[in-house]
C-alpha positions as a Markdown table, in Angstrom:
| # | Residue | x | y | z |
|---|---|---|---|---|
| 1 | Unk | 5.6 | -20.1 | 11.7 |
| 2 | Unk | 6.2 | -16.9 | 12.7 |
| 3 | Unk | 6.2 | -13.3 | 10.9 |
| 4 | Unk | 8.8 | -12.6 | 10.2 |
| 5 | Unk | 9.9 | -8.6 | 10.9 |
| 6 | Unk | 12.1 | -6.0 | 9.5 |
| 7 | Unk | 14.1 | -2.8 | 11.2 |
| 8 | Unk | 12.7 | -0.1 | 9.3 |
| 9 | Unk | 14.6 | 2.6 | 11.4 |
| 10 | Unk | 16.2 | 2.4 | 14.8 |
| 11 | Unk | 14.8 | 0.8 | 17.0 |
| 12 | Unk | 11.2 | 0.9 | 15.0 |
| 13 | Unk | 10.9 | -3.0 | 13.8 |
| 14 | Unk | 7.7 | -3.9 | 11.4 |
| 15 | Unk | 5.9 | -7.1 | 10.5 |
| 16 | Unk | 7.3 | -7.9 | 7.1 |
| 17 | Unk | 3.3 | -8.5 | 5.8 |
| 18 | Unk | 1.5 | -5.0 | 6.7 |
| 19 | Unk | -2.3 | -5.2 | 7.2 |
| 20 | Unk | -3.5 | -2.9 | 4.8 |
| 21 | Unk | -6.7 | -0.7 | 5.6 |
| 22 | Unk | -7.9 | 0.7 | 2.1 |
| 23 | Unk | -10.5 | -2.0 | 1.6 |
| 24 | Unk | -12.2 | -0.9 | 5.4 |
| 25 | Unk | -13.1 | 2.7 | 3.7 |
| 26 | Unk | -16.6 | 1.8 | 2.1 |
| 27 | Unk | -15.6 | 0.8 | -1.5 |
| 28 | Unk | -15.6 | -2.8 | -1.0 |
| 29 | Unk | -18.8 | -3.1 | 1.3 |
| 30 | Unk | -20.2 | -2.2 | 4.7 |
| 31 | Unk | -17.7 | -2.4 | 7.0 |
| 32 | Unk | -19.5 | -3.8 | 10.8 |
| 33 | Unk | -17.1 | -2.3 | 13.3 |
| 34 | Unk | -17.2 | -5.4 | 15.9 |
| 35 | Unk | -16.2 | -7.9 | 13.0 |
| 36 | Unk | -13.4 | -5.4 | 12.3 |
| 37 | Unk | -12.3 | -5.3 | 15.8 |
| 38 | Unk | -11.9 | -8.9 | 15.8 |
| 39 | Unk | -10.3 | -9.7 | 12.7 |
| 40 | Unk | -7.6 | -7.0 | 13.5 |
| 41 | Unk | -7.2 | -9.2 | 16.9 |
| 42 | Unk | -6.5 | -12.4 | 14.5 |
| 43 | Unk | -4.2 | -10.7 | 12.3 |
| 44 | Unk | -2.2 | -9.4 | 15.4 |
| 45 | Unk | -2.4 | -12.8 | 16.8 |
| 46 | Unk | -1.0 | -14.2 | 13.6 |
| 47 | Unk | 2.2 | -11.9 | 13.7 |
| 48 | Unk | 0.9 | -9.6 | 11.5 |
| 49 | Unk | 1.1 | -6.6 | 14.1 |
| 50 | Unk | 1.5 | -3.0 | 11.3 |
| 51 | Unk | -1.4 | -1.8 | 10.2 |
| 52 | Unk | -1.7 | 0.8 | 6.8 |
| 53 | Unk | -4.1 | 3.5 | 6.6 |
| 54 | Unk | -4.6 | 6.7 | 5.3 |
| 55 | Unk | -6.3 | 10.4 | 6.3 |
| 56 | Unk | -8.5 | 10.0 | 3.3 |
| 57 | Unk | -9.4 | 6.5 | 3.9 |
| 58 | Unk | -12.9 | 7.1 | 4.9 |
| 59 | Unk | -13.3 | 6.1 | 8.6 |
| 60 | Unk | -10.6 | 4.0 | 8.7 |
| 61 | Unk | -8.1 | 6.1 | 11.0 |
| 62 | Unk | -10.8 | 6.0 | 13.7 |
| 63 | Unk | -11.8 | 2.3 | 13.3 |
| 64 | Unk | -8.3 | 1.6 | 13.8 |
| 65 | Unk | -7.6 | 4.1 | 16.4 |
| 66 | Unk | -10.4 | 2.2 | 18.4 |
| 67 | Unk | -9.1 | -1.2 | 18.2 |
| 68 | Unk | -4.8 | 0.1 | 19.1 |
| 69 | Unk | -6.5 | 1.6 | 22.2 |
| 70 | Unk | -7.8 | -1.7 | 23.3 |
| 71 | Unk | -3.8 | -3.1 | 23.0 |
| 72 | Unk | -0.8 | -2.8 | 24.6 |
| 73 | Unk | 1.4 | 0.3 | 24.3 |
| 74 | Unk | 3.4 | -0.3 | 21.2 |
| 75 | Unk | 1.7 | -3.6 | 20.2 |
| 76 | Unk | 0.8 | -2.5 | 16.8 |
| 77 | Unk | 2.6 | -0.1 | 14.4 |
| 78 | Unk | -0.1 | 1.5 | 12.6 |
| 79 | Unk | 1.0 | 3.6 | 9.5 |
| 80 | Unk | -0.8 | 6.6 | 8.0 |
| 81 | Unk | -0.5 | 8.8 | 5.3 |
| 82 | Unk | -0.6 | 12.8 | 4.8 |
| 83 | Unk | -2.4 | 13.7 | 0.8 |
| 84 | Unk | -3.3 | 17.1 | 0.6 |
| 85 | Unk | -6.3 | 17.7 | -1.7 |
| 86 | Unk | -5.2 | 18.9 | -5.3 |
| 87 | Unk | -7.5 | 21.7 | -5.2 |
| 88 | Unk | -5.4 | 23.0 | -2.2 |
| 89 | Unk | -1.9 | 22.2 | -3.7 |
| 90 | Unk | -1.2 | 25.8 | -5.1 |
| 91 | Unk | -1.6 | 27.8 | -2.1 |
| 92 | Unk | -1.3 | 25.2 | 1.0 |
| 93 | Unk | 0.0 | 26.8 | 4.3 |
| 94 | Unk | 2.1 | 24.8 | 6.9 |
| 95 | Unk | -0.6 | 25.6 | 9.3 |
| 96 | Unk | -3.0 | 23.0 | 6.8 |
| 97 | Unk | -0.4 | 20.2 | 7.0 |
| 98 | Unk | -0.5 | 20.3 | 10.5 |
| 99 | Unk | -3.8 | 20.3 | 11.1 |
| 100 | Unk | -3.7 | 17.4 | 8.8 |
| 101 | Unk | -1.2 | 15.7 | 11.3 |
| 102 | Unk | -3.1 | 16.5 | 14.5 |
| 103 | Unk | -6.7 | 15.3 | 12.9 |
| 104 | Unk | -4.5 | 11.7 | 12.3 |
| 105 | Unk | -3.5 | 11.7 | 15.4 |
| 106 | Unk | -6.8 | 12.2 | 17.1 |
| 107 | Unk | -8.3 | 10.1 | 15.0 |
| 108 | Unk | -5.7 | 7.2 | 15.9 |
| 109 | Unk | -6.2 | 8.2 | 19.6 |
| 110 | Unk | -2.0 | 8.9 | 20.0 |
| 111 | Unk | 0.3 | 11.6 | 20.5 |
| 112 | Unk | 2.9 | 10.4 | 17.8 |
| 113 | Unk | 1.7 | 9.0 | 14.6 |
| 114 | Unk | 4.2 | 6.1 | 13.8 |
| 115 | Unk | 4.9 | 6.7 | 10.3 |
| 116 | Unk | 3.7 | 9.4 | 8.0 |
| 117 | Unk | 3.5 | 8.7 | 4.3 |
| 118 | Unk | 3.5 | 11.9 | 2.1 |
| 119 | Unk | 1.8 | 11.7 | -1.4 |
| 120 | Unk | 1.6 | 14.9 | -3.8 |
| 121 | Unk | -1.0 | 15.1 | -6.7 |
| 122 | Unk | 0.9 | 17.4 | -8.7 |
| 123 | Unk | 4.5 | 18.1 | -9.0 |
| 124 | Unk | 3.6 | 21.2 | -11.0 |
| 125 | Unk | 1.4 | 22.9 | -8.4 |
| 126 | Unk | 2.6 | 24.3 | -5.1 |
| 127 | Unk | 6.1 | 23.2 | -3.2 |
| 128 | Unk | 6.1 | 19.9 | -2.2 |
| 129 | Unk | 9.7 | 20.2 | -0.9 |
| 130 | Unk | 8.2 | 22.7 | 1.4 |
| 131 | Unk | 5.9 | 21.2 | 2.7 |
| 132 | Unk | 7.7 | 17.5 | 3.5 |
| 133 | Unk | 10.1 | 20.0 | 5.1 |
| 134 | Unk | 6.8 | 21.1 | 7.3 |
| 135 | Unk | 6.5 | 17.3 | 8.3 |
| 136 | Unk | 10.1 | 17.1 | 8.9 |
| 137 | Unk | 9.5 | 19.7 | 11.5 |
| 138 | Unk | 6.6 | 17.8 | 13.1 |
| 139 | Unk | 8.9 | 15.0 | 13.6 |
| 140 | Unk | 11.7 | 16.9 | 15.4 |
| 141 | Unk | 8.7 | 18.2 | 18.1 |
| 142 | Unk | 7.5 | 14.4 | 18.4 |
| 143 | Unk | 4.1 | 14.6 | 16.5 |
| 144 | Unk | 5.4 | 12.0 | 13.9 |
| 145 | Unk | 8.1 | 9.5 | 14.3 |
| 146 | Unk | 9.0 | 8.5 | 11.3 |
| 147 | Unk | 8.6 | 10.3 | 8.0 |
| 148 | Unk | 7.9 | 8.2 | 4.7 |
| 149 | Unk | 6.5 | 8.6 | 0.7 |
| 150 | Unk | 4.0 | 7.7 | -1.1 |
| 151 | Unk | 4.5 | 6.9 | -5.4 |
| 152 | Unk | 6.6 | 9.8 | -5.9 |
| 153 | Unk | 9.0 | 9.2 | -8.6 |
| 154 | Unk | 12.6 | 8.8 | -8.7 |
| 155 | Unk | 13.8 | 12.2 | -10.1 |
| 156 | Unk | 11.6 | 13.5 | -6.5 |
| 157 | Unk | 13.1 | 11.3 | -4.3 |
| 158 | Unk | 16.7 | 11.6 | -5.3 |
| 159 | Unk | 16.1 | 15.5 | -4.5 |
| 160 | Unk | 14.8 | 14.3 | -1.1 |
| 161 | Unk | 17.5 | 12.7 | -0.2 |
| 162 | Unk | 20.2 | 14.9 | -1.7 |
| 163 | Unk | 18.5 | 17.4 | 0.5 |
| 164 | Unk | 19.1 | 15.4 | 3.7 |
| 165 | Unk | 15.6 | 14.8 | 4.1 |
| 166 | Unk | 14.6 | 11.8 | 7.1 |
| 167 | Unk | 13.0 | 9.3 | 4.7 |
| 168 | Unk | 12.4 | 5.5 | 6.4 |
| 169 | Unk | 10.6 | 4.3 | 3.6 |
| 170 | Unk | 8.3 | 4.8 | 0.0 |
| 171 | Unk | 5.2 | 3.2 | -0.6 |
| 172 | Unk | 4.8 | 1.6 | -4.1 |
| 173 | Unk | 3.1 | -0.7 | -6.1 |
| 174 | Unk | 4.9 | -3.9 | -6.8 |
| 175 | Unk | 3.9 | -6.9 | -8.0 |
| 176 | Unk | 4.4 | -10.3 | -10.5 |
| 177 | Unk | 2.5 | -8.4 | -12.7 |
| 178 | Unk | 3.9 | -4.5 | -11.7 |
| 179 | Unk | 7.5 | -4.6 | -11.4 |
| 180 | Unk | 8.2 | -0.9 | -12.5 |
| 181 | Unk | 9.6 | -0.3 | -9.1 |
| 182 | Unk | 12.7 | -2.5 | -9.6 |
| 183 | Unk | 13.9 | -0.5 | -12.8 |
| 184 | Unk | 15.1 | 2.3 | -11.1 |
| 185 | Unk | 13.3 | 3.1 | -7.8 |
| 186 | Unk | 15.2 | -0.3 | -5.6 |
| 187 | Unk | 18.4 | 1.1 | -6.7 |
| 188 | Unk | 17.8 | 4.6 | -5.5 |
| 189 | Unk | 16.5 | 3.6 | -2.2 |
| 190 | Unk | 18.4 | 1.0 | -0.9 |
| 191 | Unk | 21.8 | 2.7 | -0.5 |
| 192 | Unk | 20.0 | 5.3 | 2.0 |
| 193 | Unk | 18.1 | 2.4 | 3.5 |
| 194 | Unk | 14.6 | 3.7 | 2.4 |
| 195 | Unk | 12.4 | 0.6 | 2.8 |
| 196 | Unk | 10.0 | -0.4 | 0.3 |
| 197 | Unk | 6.5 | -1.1 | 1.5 |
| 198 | Unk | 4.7 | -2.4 | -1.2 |
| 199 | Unk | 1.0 | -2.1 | -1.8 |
| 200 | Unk | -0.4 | -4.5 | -5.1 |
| 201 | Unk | 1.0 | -7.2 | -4.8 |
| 202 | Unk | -2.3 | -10.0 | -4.7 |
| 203 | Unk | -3.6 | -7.3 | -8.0 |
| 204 | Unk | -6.6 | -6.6 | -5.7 |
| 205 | Unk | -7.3 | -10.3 | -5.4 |
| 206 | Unk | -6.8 | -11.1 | -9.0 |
| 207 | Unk | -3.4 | -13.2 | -8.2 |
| 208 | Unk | -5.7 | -16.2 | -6.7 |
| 209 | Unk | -7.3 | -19.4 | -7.7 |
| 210 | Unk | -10.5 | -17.6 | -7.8 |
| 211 | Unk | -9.6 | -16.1 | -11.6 |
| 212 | Unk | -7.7 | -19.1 | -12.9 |
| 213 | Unk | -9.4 | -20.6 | -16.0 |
| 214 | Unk | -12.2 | -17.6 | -16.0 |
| 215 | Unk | -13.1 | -15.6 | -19.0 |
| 216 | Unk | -12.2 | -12.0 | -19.0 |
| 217 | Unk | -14.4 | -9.9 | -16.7 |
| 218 | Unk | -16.4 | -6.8 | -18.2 |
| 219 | Unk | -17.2 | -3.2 | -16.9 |
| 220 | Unk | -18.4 | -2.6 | -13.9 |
| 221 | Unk | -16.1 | -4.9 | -11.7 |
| 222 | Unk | -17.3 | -5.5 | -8.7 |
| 223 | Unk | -15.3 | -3.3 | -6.7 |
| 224 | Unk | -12.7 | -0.3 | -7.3 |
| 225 | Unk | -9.6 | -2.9 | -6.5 |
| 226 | Unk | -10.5 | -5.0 | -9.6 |
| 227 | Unk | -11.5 | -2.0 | -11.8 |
| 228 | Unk | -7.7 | -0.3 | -10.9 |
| 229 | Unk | -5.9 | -3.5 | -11.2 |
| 230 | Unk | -7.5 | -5.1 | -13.9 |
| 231 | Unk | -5.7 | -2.0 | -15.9 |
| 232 | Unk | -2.5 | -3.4 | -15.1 |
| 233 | Unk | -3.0 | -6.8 | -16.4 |
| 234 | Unk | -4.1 | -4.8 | -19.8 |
| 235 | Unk | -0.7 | -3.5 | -19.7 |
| 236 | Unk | 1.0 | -6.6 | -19.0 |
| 237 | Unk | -0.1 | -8.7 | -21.8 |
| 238 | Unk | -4.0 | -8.9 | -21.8 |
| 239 | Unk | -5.7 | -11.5 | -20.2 |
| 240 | Unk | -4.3 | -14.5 | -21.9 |
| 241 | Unk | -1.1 | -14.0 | -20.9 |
| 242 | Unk | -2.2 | -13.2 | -17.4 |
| 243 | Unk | -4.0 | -16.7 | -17.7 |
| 244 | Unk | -0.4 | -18.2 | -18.0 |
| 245 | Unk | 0.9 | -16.2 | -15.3 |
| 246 | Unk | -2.1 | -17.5 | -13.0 |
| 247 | Unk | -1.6 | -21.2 | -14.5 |
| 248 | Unk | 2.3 | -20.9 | -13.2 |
| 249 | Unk | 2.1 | -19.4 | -9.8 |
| 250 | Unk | -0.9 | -22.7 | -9.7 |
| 251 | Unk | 1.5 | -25.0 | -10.3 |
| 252 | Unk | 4.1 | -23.4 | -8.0 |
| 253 | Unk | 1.8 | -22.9 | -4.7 |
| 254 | Unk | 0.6 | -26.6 | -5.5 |
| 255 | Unk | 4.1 | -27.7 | -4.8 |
| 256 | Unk | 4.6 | -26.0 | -1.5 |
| 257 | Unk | 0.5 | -26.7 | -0.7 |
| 258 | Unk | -0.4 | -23.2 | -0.1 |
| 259 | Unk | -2.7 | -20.2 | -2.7 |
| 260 | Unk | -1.4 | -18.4 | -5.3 |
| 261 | Unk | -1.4 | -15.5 | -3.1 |
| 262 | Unk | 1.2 | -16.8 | -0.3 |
| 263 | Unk | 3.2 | -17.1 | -3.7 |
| 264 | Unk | 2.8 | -13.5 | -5.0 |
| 265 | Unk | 3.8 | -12.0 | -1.9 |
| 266 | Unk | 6.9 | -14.6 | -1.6 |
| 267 | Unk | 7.8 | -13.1 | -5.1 |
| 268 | Unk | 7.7 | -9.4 | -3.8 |
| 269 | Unk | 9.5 | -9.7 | -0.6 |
| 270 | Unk | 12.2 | -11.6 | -2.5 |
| 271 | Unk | 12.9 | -8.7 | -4.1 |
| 272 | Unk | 16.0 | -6.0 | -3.7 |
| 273 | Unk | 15.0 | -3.2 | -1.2 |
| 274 | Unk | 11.0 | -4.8 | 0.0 |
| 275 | Unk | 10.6 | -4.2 | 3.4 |
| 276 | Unk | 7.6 | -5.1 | 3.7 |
| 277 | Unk | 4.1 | -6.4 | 1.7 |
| 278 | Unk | 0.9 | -4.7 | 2.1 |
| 279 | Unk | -1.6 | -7.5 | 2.1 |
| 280 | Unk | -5.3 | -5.5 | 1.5 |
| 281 | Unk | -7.6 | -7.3 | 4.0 |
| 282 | Unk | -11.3 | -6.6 | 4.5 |
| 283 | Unk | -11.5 | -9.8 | 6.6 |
| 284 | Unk | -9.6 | -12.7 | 8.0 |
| 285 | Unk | -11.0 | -14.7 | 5.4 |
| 286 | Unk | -7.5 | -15.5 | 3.6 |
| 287 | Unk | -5.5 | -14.7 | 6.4 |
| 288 | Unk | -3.8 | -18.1 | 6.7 |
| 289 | Unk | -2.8 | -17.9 | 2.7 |
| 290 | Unk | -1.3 | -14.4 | 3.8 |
| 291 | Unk | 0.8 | -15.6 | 6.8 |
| 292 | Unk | 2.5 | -18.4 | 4.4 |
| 293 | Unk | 3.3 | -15.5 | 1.9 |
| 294 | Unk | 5.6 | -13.9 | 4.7 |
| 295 | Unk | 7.2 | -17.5 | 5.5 |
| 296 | Unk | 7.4 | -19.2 | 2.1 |
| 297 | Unk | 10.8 | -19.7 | 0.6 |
| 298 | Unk | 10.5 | -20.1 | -3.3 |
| 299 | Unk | 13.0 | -22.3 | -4.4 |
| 300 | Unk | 15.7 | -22.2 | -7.1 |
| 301 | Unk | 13.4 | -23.9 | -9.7 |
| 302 | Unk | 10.4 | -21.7 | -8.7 |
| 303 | Unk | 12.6 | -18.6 | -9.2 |
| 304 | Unk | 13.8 | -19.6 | -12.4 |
| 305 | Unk | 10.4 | -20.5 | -13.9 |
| 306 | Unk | 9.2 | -17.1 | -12.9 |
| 307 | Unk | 12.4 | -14.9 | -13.9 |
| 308 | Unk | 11.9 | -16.8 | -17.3 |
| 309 | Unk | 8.0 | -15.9 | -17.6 |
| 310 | Unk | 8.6 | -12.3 | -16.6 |
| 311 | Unk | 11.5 | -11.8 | -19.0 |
| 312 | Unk | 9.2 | -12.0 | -21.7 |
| 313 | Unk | 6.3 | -10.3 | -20.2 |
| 314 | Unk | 5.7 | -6.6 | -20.8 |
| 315 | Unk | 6.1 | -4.2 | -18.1 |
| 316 | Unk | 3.5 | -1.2 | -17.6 |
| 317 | Unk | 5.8 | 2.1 | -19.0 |
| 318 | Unk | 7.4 | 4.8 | -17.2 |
| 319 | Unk | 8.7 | 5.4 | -13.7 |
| 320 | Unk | 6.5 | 4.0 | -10.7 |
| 321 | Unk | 3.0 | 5.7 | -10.4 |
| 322 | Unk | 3.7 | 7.6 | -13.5 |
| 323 | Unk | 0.5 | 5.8 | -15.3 |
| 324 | Unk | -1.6 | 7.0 | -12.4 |
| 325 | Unk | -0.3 | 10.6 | -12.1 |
| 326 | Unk | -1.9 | 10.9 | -15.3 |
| 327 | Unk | -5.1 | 12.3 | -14.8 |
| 328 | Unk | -6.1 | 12.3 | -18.6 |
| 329 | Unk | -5.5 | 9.1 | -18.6 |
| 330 | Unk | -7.5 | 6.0 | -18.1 |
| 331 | Unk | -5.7 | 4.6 | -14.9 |
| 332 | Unk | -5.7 | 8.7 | -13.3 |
| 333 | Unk | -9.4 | 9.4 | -14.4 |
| 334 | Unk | -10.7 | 6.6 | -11.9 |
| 335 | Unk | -9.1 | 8.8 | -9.3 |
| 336 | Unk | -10.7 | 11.3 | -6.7 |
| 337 | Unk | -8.3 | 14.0 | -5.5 |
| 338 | Unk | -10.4 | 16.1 | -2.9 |
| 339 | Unk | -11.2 | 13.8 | 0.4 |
| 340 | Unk | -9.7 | 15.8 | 2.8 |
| 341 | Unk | -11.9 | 18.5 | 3.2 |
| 342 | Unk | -13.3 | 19.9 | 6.2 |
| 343 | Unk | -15.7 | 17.1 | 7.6 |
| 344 | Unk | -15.0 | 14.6 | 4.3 |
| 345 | Unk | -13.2 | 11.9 | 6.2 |
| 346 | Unk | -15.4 | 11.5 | 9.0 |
| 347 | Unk | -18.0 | 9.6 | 7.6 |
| 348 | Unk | -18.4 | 6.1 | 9.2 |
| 349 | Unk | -17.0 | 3.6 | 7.1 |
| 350 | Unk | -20.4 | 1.9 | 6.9 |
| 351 | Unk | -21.4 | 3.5 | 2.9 |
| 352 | Unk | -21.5 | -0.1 | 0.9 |
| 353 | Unk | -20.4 | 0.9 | -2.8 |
| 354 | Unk | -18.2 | 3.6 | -2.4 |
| 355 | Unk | -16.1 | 3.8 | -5.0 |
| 356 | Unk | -13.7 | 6.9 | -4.9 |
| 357 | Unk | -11.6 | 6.0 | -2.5 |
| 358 | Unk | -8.1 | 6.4 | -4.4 |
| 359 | Unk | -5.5 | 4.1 | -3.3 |
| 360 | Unk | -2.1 | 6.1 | -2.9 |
């Protein structure tokens, strides 16, 4: 079956699963460029056409970059993301964002960056408004087409758009397992037609058969996707109760004869105001599991088992990303906030065990 897209804006249409480009920045092993290469061509192949990246994703906006120059104009909607460092919040100039933008779009070998996703550290240093005002700019001279968010919280994005600000969309985390999203962000979106694009929702490969019926794993994980994730199932209910999750979502994916995966993202692009799912691929590997997520229509009785479980599952606290935005706290102190300096994103994505690569 096919992918199925979505209208994000006018005339800008995306593949509702979004090839995700955070595990090609080091953290998760060497990366081999030509492997790359050709599992981007299978994903395209597969309907899967938008890629996600970010400027402080080591490497990743140039491996990309190379493979969209190979393709057809238009072929593939590659989305990036603008994060100023924290230490340069306080005092950061327009002339820093756009350097920012012009590096990204070097980097991705085009004169107009698709979409722009803008994150902020910390609300209490500098003027964020500002400075998403500077990228509003860059769009009306053609240097950005589309202007998005990333995990800024609801209070921020009501001013946003009470301002008249162009928002297309907000990245957020969203899953069976992180559902903070629907409590008050959904509702403040949809109305303006702000598409969710949501990042989380396989838990960094924990939602799979691979963890069903295994004992809880102990620090150090194995990569920076399990260590960040394996926070949220502590907040959900521990790792019993993410036992019975797994144990459902097995009994529902046996049904329709596809992973527990194709049936997390089913569950997330059900939902109110989901655009589209962010699938983190290093490989092809479980590219056919990903392609029946986007397709897969849960059925009355598979909603109504899940609604059940969820009803009485504890939901991590606060407004989206608020946990993270913590940076006393255990899910902000596995953070790094300074990769955009001056010759910090350049590195080839070849370092096998990085493991500051923030995912924002």
């Amino acid at each position: 079956m096919t992918v199925p897209r979505r209208a994000l804006a006018p005339g800008y249409t995306i593949s509702r699963v979004i090839k995700g480009g955070w595990q090609l920045a080091g953290g998760h092993g060497a990366v081999e460029r030509t492997r790359a290469h050709a599992d981007m061509t299978a994903f395209v192949e597969a309907g899967i056409t938008t890629f996600d990246c970010a400027d402080i994703y080591t490497g990743v906006e140039e491996l990309i970059g190379e493979f969209v120059a190979t393709r057809s104009s238009g072929e593939v909607q590659v989305h990036t993301k603008c994060v100023p460092d924290l230490d340069r919040l306080a005092t950061l100039a327009s002339q820093e964002l756009e350097a920012l933008i012009d590096r990204s779009r070097r980097r991705l070998r085009v004169e107009a960056l698709d979409l722009v996703q803008f994150h902020w550290w910390d609300y209490a240093q500098g003027d964020w408004m500002t400075a998403l005002e500077t990228l509003a700019r860059l769009c009306e001279r053609g240097s950005i087409r589309h202007l998005g968010l990333t995990n800024f919280d609801t209070p921020s994005v009501e001013r946003m758009l009470r301002a008249g600000v162009p928002i297309v969309s907000h990245q957020v985390q969203y899953s069976l397992l992180d559902r903070r999203p629907a409590h008050a962000m959904a509702p403040q979106c949809a109305p303006h037609g702000v598409g969710l694009l949501c990042y989380g929702a396989l838990a960094g490969g924990f939602l799979g058969r691979r963890w069903l019926g295994r004992p809880e794993p102990q620090e150090p994980l194995e990569n920076r996707s399990l260590t960040k994730y394996k926070l949220i199932i502590d907040e959900t209910g521990g790792w019993a109760r993410f036992q019975a999750l797994l144990t459902l979502l097995d009994a529902i994916a046996s049904r329709h004869g596809v992973g527990i995966g194709a049936v997390a993202v089913a569950w997330v692009l059900a939902q109110p105001g989901v655009a589209a799912v962010i699938a983190g691929a290093r490989d092809a590997s479980h590219l056919a599991d990903t392609v029946a997520g986007a397709t897969l229509q849960l059925t009355t009785e598979d909603r109504a088992q899940l609604e059940a479980f969820l009803s009485e599952s504890p939901v991590p606290p606060g407004d989206v990303y608020a946990l993270e935005r913590d940076r006393e706290g255990r899910h902000g102190r596995i953070m790094r906030y300074n990769l955009n300096a001056p010759g910090s994103g350049s590195t080839p994505p070849v370092a096998a065990g990085r493991t500051d690569i923030p995912r924002v």
